[in-house]
C-alpha positions as CSV (number, residue, x, y, z in Angstrom):
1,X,44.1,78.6,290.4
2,X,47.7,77.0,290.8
3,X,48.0,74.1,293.5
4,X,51.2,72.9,295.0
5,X,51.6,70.2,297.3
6,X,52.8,66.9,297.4
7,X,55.3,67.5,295.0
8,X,52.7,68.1,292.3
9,X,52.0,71.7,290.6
10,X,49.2,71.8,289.0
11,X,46.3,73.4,287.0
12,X,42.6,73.1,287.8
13,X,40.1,74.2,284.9
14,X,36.7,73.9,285.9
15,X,33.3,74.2,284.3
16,X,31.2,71.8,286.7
17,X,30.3,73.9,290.2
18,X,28.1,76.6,289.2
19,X,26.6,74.2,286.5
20,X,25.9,71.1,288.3
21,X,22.5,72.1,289.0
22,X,21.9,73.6,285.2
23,X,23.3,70.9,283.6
24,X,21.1,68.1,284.6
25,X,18.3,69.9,282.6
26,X,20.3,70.4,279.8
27,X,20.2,67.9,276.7
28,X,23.0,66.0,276.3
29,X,24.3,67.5,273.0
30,X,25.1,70.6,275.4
31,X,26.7,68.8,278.1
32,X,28.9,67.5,275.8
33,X,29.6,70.9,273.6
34,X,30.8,72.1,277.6
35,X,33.0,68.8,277.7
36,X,34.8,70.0,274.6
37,X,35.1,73.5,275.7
38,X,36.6,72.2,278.9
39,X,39.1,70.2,276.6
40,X,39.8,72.5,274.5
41,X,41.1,74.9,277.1
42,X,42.9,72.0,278.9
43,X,44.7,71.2,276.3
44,X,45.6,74.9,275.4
45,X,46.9,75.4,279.1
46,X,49.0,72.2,278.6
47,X,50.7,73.0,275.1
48,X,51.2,76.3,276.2
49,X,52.6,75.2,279.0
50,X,54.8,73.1,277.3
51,X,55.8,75.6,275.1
52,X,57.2,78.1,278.1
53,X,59.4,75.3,280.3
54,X,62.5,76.5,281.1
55,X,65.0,75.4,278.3
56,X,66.6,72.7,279.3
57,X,64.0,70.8,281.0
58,X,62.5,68.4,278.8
59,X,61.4,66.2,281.5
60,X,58.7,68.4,282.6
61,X,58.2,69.5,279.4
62,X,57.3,66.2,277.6
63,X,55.3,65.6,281.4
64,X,52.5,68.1,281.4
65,X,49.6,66.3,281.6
66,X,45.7,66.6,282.2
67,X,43.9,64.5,284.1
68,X,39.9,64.7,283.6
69,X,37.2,63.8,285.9
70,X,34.8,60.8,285.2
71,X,32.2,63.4,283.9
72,X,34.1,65.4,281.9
73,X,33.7,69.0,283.0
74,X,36.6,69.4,285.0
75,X,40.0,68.9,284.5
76,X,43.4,69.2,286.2
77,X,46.7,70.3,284.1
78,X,50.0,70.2,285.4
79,X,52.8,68.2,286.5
80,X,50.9,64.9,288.2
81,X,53.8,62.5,288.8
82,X,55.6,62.7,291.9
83,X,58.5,62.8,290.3
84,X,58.3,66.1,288.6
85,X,57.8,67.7,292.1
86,X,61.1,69.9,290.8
87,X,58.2,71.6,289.1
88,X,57.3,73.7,291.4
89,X,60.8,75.1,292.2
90,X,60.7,76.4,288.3
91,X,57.0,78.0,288.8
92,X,57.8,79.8,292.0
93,X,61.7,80.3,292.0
94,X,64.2,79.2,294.9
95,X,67.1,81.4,296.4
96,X,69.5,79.4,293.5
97,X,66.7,79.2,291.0
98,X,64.9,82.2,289.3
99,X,61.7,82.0,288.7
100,X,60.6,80.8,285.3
101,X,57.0,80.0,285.4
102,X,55.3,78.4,282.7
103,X,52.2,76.7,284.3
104,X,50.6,79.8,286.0
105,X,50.9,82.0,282.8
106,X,49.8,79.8,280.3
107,X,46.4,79.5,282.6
108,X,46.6,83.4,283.1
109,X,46.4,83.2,279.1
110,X,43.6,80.6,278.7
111,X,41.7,82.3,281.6
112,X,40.5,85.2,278.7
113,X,39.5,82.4,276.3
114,X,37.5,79.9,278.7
115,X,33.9,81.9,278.9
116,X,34.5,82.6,274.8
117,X,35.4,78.8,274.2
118,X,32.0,77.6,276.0
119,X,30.0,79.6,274.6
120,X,31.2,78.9,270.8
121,X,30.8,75.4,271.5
122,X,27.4,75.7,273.2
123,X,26.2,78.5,270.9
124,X,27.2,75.5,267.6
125,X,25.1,73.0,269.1
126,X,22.2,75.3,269.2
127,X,22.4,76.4,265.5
């Protein structure tokens, strides 16, 4: 789901909530085949991303980042400098700016991959 505030626009991907419990019985070789999934995606949402900012803008373009969590299974993609809070203005549109969004589409797009992405990972491991 896109968050705004703070000047920030940002991504979450997450793998970790419904799995917390799961995962501590897991071996580690599949906890870690979920870490890469996670990454994966992350990083598809933040190329893709990158590939639909408004012309023009390579500030935020060269500025989508992902920030993960200590264990590994979660991540955040977007815009996470303060200083890119223009971001939002591009994602959502202002009365002077038409909407151009590049952040909420390229997770729309990644959303359809995610499940398929976890499981080819986990599904390797197992072979």
């Amino acid at each position: 789901m896109a968050r705004r505030g703070r000047g920030r626009v940002t991504v979450r991907v997450t793998g970790r909530d419904r799995l917390r419990r799961r995962l501590e019985e897991l071996p580690e070789t599949i906890t870690e085949a979920l870490r890469k999934g996670v990454q994966e995606s992350s990083e598809a949402v933040r190329d893709d991303t990158r590939r639909g900012v408004r012309v023009g803008e390579g500030t935020l373009r060269d500025n989508v980042g992902i920030e993960y969590e200590a264990d590994g299974l979660a991540a955040t993609v977007g815009w996470h400098d303060d200083a890119h809070y223009y971001a939002r203005f591009h994602e959502v549109g202002t009365r002077s700016i038409e909407a151009q969004p590049a952040l909420g589409p390229a997770l729309e797009r990644e959303r359809t991959q995610y499940r398929a992405r976890l499981t080819a990972e986990v599904r390797a491991v197992l072979r």
